[in-house]
C-alpha positions, 0 to 999 in steps of 0.5 A: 527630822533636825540634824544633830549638832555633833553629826560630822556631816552636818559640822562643816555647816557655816552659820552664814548659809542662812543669809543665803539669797532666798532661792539658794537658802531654800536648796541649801535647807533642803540638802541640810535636811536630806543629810539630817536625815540620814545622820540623824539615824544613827545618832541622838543626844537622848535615846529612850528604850521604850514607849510605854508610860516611863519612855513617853513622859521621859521623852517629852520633857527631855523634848523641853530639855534638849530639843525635839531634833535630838531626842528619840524613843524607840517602841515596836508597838502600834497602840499605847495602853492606859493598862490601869483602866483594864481592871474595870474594863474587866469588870464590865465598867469601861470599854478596852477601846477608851483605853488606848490610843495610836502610839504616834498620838502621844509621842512627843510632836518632832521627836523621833519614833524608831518604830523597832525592838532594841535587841541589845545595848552596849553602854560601853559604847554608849549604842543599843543595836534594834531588830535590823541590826542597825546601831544608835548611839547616844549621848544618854540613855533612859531605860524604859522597857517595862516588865514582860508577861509570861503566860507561857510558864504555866502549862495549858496557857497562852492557849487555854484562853481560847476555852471559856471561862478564863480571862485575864486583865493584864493582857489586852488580848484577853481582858474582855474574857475577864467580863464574859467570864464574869457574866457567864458566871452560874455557879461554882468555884471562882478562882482569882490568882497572884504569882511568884514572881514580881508584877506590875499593880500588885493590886490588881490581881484582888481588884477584879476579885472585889468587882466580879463579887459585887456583880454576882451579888448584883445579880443574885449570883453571890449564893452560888459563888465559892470566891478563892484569891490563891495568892503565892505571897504570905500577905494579902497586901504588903502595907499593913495599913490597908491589909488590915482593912482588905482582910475585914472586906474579904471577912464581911464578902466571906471570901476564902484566900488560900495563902502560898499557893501558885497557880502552874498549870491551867486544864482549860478543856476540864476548868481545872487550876492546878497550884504548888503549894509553896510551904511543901513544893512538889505538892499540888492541889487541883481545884475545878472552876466555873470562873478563872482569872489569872495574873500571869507571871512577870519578869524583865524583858529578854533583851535585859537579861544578862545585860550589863546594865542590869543585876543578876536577875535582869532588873536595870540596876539604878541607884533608888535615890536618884534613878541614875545607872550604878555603873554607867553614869549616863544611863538612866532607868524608870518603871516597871524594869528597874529594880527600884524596891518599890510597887511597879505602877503608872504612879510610881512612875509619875513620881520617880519622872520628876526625879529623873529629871532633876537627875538628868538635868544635873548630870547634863551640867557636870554635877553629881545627883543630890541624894543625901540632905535634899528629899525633895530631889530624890525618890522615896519610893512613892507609888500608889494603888487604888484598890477598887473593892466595888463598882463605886468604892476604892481604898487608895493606897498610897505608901514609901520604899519602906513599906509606911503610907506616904498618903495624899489626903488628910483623911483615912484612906484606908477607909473605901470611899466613892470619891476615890472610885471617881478619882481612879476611873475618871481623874486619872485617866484624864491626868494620865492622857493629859499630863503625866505623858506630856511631861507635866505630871510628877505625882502628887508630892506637891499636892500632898503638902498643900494639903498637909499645910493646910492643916496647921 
């Protein structure tokens, strides 16, 4: 670890040292080293909340920004996630183990892992305080903490996992339930769930549902499935676009959706869900299940609720634009913890890391971020789901802030087709390992008007 260049204790440093006699530059270096070290700790130009997809891809090109030496992320966690994959790991196409790998692995060579939780951030100091009670101080801060899961909000889970039956692909503990659930399947009700909160791929809670059908057909087990999505939204997807075609998938597969229902308790020992019925609350239905998957129910990490980077509800409040703090104008956010109206997914976070770092890159210098006038430096909401509706068909999805597909191809892509499936299972993976986390991956704007030009 390098020294920071404004650590008092490194200052009185003269530039001459280096032209030292060689034996007494190699114990000069060494004593700048050892001090670095303990300085270093406390102090970094950037500092990043989290090492998940936003904090690792912000970290490697403020890296290229500001230099390795002054630039650190913090992360508890051992093992980094491609958490998109888990929809056909779920569906028995890939193996959990393809889809992680050591954190260490893709940190950024010579930034600094703080191997830790931040338990608080005072941006009126400019410092966050981690699970030791040590506290960092920044220059600049990126909040990247992503969203939390709260299978605790529904009575009989986290536990009832340990029964049969149940399964879940936003977790990596149980996502392999999800597949032996699947497999194990014989006849009866299989029940697919989306809560009523917020959650990180909104299409993720469907996908599986697509995926277990076409097994169980594969199988010869379709005639014996009573397949439900009990879903708390009012809508099947919140695109029309591509609601439309969802809807005649799920007419042709005869799959029952049951609208304004959230699941709140899971009977795991009698395969009993119990669901409010959101348009009569206090009202419950209890349905028996043969096969249940369940999409947990989200909201920010505790450490932002109630913090004075964040709005009421806990999301880190960011101009939508342009990413950058409403309040405090060397705090930035990116992710699933923000409260950017848009989908929370790997590919809004591409897209909205491009911004950020023009963001950044201006307000280093002085200048105010561009918004108005220039939509090549500020976010539109872009963000993206590849709708996985069988075991080689995917309808991707591709849309804005408000809602209009914002789409890559000149093709109809609400349309299911075997090329995007390959695309999801096999292209992204491979950008995501190998572009989007090393900082040079911005989604797919650059593309889509090569491809649009191409046109004309």
């Amino acid at each position: 670890m390098s020294a920071v260049g404004i650590v008092s204790s490194c200052s009185c440093l003269h530039p001459s040292v280096w032209l030292l006699k060689p034996g007494i530059q190699k114990a000069s270096s060494f004593g700048l080293h050892m001090a670095a070290r303990c300085a270093a700790k406390d102090y970094y130009e950037v500092l990043v909340l989290g090492g998940g997809a936003g904090g690792i891809t912000m970290s490697a090109r403020m890296k290229r920004k500001v230099g390795a030496e002054n630039v650190a992320v913090v992360e508890p966690s051992k093992t980094h996630y491609y958490q998109p994959l888990w929809t056909l790991v779920g569906g028995g196409a890939k193996q959990l183990a393809t889809s992680a790998r050591p954190t260490g692995s893709v940190m950024p060579a010579g930034v600094e892992w703080i191997k830790s939780r931040v338990t608080a951030l005072d941006p009126d100091k400019n410092c966050v305080y981690v699970e030791n009670g040590s506290k960092i101080s920044y220059k600049y801060l990126i909040i990247a903490l992503g969203i939390s899961l709260h299978y605790e909000k529904i009575k009989g889970l986290p536990e009832g996992f340990h029964h049969p039956k149940i399964g879940s692909n936003y977790s990596a503990h149980t996502v392999e339930k999800t597949w032996k659930a699947v497999q194990d399947f014989k006849e009866g009700n299989a029940i697919f769930t989306f809560p009523n909160t917020p959650v990180k791929c909104a299409g993720a809670p469907q996908k599986i549902m697509y995926l277990s059908e076409a097994y169980w057909r594969k199988t010869g087990r379709r005639s014996k499935a009573n397949i439900m999505f009990n879903t708390s939204l009012g809508v099947i997807f919140g695109v029309k676009k591509y609601a439309d075609a969802l809807l005649e998938i799920i007419k042709e597969r005869d799959i029952t959706v049951n609208y304004k229902r959230n699941l709140i308790e899971v009977r795991a020992d009698k395969q009993e869900a119990v669901f409010e019925n959101l348009d009569k609350p206090g009202v419950t239905e209890v349905h028996q299940y043969e096969m249940l998957h369940v999409t947990p129910p989200m909201g920010p990490p505790d450490v932002l609720v109630n913090s004075c980077v964040s709005d009421e509800i806990g999301w880190v409040d960011v101009d939508k634009e342009t990413l950058q703090h409403k309040k405090y104008p060397n705090v930035f956010g990116i992710g699933d913890c923000t409260n950017l109206p848009t989908s929370k997914t790997a590919a809004a976070v591409a897209a909205q890391s491009g911004v950020l770092d023009r963001t950044i890159s201006l307000v280093m210098k002085n200048q105010l971020p561009t918004k108005k006038g220039c939509s090549s430096l500020q976010y539109d909401g872009y963000t993206s789901c590849p709708l996985v509706t069988g075991y080689n068909k995917v309808i991707l999805a591709e849309f804005d802030y408000n809602a209009q597909p914002l789409e890559t191809f000149p093709l109809d892509q609400s349309k299911e087709r075997v090329t995007m499936y390959h695309m999801k299972a096999d292209m992204m993976p491979f950008l995501y390992w190998n572009a989007l986390l090393k900082g040079y991956w911005g989604g797919p704007a650059p593309l889509r008007k090569l491809m649009h030009l191409g046109l004309k």
